[in-house]
C-alpha positions in Angstrom: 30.2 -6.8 -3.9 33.1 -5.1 -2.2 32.4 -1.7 -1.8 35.3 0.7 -2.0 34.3 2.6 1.1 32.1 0.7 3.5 31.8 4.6 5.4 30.2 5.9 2.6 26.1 5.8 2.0 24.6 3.3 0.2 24.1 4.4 -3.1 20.9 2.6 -4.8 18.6 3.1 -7.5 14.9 2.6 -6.7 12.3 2.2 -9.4 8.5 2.8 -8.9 5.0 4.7 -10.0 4.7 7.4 -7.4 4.0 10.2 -9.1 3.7 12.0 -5.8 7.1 12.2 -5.2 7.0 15.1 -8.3 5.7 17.5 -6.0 6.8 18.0 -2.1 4.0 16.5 0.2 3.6 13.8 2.7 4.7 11.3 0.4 7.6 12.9 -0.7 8.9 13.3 2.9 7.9 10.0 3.9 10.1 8.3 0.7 13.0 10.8 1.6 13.0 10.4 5.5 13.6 6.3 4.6 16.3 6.7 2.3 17.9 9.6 4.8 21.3 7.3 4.9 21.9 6.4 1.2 22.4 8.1 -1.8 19.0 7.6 -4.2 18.0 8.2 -7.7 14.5 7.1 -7.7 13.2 6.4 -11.2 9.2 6.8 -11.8 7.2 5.6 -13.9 5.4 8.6 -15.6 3.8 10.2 -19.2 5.7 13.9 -17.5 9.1 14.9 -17.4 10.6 15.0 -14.4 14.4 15.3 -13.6 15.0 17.3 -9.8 17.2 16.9 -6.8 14.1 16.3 -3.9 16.7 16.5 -1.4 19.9 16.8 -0.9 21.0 12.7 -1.4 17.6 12.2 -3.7 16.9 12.6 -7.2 13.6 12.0 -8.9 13.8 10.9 -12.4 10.4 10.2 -14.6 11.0 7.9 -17.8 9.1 10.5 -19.9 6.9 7.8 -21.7 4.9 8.8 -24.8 2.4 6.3 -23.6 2.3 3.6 -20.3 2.8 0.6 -22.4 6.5 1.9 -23.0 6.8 2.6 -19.1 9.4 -1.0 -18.9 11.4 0.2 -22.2 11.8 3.5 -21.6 13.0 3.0 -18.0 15.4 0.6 -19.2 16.6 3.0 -21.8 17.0 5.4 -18.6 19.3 3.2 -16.4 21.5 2.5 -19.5 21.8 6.4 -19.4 22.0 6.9 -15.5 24.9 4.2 -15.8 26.9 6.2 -18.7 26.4 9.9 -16.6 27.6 8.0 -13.9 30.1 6.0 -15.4 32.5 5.7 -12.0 29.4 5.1 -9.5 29.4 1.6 -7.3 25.7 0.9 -7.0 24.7 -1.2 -4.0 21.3 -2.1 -4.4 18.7 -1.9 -7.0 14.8 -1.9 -5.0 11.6 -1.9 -7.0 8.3 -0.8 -5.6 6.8 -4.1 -7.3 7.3 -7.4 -8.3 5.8 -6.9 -11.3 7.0 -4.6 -14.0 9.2 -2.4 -11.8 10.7 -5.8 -11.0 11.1 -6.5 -14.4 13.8 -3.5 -15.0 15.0 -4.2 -11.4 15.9 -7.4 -13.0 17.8 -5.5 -16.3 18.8 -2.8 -13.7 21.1 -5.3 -11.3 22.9 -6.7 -13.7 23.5 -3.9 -15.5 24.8 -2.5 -12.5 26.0 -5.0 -11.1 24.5 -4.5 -7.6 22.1 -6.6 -5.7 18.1 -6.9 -6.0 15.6 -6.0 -3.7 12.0 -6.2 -4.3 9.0 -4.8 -2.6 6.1 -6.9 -2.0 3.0 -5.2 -0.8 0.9 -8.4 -0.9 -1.5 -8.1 -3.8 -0.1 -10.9 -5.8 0.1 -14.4 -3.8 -2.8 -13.7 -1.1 -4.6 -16.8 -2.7 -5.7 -17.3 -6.0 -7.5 -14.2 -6.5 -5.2 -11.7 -8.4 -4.5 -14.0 -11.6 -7.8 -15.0 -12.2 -8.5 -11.6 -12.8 -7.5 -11.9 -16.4 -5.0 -13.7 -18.7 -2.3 -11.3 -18.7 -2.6 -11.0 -14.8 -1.4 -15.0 -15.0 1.7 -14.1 -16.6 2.6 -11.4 -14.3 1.6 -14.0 -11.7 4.5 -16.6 -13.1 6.8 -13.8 -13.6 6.0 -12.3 -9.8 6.6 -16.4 -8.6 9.9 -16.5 -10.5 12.1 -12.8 -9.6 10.6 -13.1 -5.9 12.4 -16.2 -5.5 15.6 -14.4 -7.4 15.4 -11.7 -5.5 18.0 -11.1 -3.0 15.9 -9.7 -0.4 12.0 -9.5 -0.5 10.3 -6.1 1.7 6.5 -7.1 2.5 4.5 -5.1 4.9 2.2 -7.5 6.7 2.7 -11.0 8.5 -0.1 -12.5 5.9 2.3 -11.6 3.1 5.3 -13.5 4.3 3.6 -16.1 5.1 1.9 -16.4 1.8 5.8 -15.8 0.4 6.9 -18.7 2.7 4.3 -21.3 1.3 5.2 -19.8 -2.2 8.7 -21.4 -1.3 10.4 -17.9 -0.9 13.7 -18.4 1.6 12.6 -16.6 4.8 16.2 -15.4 5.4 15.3 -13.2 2.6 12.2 -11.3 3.7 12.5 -8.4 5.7 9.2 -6.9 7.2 8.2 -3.2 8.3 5.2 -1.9 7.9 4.3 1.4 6.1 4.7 4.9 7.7 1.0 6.5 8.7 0.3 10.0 9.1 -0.5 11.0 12.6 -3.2 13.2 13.5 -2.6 16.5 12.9 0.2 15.7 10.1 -2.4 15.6 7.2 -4.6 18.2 5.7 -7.3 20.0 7.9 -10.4 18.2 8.8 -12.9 17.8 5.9 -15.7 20.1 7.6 -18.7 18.8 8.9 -21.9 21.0 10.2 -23.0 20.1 13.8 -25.9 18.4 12.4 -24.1 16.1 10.6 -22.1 15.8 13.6 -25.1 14.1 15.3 -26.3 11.8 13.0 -24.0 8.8 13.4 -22.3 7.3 10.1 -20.0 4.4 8.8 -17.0 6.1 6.9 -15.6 4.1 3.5 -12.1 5.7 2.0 -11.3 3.8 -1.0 -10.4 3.9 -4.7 -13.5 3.3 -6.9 -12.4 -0.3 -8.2 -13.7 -3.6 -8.1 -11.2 -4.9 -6.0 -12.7 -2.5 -3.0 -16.1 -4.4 -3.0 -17.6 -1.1 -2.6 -20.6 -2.6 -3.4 -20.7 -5.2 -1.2 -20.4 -2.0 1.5 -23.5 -0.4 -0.3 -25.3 -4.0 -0.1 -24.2 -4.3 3.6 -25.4 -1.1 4.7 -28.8 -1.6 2.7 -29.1 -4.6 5.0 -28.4 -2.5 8.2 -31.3 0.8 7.4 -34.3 -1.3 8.4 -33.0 -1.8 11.8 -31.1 1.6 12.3 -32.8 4.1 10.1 -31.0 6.8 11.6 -27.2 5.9 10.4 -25.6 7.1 7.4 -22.8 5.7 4.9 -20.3 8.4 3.6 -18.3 7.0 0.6 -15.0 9.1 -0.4 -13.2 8.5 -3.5 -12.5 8.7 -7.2 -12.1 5.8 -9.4 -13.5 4.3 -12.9 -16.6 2.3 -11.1 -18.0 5.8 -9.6 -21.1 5.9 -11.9 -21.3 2.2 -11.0 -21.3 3.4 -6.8 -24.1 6.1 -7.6 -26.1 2.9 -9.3 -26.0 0.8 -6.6 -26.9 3.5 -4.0 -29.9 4.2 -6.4 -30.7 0.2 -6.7 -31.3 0.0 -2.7 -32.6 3.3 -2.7 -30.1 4.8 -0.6 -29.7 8.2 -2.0 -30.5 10.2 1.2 -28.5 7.8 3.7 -25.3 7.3 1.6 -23.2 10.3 0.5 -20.0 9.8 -2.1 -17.5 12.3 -1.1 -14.6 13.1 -3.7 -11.1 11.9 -2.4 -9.6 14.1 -0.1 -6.1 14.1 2.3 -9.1 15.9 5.0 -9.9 12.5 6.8 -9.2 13.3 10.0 -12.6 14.3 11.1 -14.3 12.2 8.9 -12.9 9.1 10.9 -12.8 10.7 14.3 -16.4 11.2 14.0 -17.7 7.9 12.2 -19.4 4.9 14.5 -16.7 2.8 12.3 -14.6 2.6 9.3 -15.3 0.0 6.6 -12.9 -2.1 4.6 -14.6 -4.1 2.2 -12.2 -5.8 -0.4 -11.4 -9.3 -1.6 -7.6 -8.3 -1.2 -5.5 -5.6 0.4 -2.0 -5.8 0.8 -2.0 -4.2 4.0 -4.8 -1.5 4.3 -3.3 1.8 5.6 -6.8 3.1 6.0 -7.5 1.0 8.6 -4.3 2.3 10.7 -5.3 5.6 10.0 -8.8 4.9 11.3 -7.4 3.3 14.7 -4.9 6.2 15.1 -8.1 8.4 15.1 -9.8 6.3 17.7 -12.3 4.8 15.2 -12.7 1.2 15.2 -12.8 -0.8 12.0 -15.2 -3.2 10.3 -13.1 -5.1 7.8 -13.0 -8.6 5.6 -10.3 -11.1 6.5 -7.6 -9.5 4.0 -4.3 -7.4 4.8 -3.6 -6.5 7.9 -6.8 -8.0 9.7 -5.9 -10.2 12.9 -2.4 -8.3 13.3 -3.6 -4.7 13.3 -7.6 -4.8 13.8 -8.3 -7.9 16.1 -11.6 -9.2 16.5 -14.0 -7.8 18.9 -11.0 -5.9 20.5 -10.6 -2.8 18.5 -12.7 -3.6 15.3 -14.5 -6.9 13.7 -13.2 -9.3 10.9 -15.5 -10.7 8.2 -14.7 -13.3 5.8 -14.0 -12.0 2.1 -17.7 -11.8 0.5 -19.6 -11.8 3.7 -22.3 -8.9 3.3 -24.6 -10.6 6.3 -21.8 -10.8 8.6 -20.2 -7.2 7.5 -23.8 -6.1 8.0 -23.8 -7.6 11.6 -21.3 -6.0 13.1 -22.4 -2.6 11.5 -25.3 -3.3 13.4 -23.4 -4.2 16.7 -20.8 -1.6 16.3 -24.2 0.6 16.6 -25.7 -0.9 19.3 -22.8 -2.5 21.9 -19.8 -1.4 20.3 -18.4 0.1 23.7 -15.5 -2.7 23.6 -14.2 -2.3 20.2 -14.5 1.4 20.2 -12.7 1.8 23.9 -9.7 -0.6 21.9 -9.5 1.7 18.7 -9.1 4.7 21.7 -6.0 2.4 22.8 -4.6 1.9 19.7 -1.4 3.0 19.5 0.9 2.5 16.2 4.0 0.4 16.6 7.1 1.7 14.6 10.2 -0.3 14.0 13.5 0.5 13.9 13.6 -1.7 10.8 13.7 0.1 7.6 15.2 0.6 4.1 18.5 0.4 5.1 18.4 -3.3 6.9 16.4 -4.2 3.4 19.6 -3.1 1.5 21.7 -4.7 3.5 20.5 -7.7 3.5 20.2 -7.8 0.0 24.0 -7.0 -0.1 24.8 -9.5 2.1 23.0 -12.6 0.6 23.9 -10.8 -3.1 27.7 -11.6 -1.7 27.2 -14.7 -0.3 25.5 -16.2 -3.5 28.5 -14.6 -5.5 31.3 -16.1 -2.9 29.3 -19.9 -3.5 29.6 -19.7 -6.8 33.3 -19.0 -7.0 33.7 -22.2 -4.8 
């Protein structure tokens, strides 16, 4: 793990799904602001071709897959050929976005390479037992997630709930490294999604989520069924896409919510839509941070949330927003309800709220990958 010239960049190869990052957009720049010090070829999982310079020390490279269940093969068929066109390169670091089947040709990658492993770990694996009951399969990703996070040579999560969770899991802490996600600021996104003034004075609850089950979205529709009788007046506005749409629309219709909930598609236009809600709901059984509700306190909205992700170290309790347990529709409906009618406190803390940046980033990640990646090779050659 010498490198030839410790005043050169780090040169590393990431692997990941974001498609975004085939056209130029927030999440482009955010990706390329935190690799601005190394030299990155960023592999992506994708059906589309894709081979571009995105900047000047980034290159975006889709595994071209004829279908997603070749996504692992053909992406290690791609570092074997990233390795031969760059026959002479000393790779630092390998980082996955996953550690799941990004981490499985992270794995292949490093040692092909020869380079250290770092492995991104957003938190939607080992917050409790939820994630591998979901299905068979879902247990073996589950044994294979326990076994390369504990290979790994450094572990990236974005909330305290996820290294503690890795801790228990028996994960060395020395490895984990944790920053939080970039957010876009007011005014960095797309224009306001439009509102008419008389929307403008009807109050409403504000629910930006994909349409899956993991969301509870209906556990928001049940809440806010519970909330009409004693505040006719508030609305629910739903925005998203997802394969459980036609599912949202059913439950609206089995409350008989049609007039007071509206189901907005997705949009980047959030800005007004949370500066102008009562609150923003969070609803899931597990988040591994939950952006949204950053975004939301940025705006000066406070947030209504189930105890997953970043509740407790972002939204606290009765300060800037309320914390439900997972599942909770009464209590969720509750603080709707008191959000509505005495929610001076909580909405006076969202105006407080200011993000917290870190000068840790990608670059302490990789290094400390290195570091421990050459400490584990110099023990075993003693």
């Amino acid at each position: 793990m010498n490198r030839p010239d410790a005043s050169k960049p780090l040169k590393i190869l990431s692997i990941g799904t974001e498609k975004a990052l085939f056209e130029d957009g927030w999440v482009r720049r955010r990706i390329v602001e935190q690799l601005k010090d190394m030299n990155a070829t960023i592999l992506v999982f994708s059906k589309g071709k894709f081979d571009a310079m995105v900047a000047d020390n980034v290159r975006v490279v889709s595994t071209d897959s004829w279908n997603k269940y070749f996504y692992v093969l053909d992406a290690c068929l791609a570092v074997l050929r990233i390795k031969k066109h760059e026959k002479n390169a000393v790779w630092d670091a390998v980082l996955t976005q996953d550690p799941i089947e990004t981490a499985l040709v992270g794995v292949f990658a490093a040692r092909v390479l020869s380079c250290a492993l770092a492995i991104q770990d957003h938190g939607y694996h080992f917050h409790g037992d939820y994630y591998r009951k979901e299905s068979w399969l879902n247990r073996l990703r589950y044994l294979f997630a326990k076994w390369v996070i504990k290979r790994a040579d450094a572990v990236r999560v974005v909330s305290k709930r996820t290294e503690e969770a890795l801790i228990r899991l028996g994960v060395d802490q020395g490895k984990i490294v944790r920053f939080s996600l970039a957010v876009r600021r007011p005014g960095a996104r797309s224009p306001e999604y439009g509102m008419t003034s008389s929307e403008l004075r009807t109050p409403y609850f504000v629910l930006a989520a994909r349409f899956v089950p993991i969301k509870r979205i209906d556990l928001a529709i049940h809440a806010f069924s519970l909330v009409i009788p004693r505040c006719p007046d508030v609305k629910l506005k739903i925005v998203g896409r997802g394969p459980l749409e036609d599912l949202v629309k059913q439950k609206i219709a089995e409350f008989n919510l049609t007039d007071k909930v509206e189901v907005i598609s997705w949009t980047d236009k959030l800005d007004g839509l949370y500066q102008n809600a009562v609150a923003t709901l969070i609803t899931s059984d597990r988040e591994g941070f939950g952006m949204t509700a950053v975004e939301s306190l940025v705006d000066g909205t406070p947030v209504i949330m189930t105890d997953v992700g970043c509740a407790g170290e972002v939204v606290k309790d009765g300060e800037n927003g309320y914390v439900v347990p997972v599942g909770d529709v009464e209590g969720l409906a509750d603080r709707m309800v008191r959000v509505l009618e005495e929610g001076a406190t909580v909405k006076e803390g969202a105006g407080r709220f200011v993000w917290q940046t870190t000068d840790v980033g990608m670059g302490d990640l990789m290094n400390r990958a290195m570091a421990r990646k050459k400490h584990a090779g110099y023990n075993n050659q003693n």
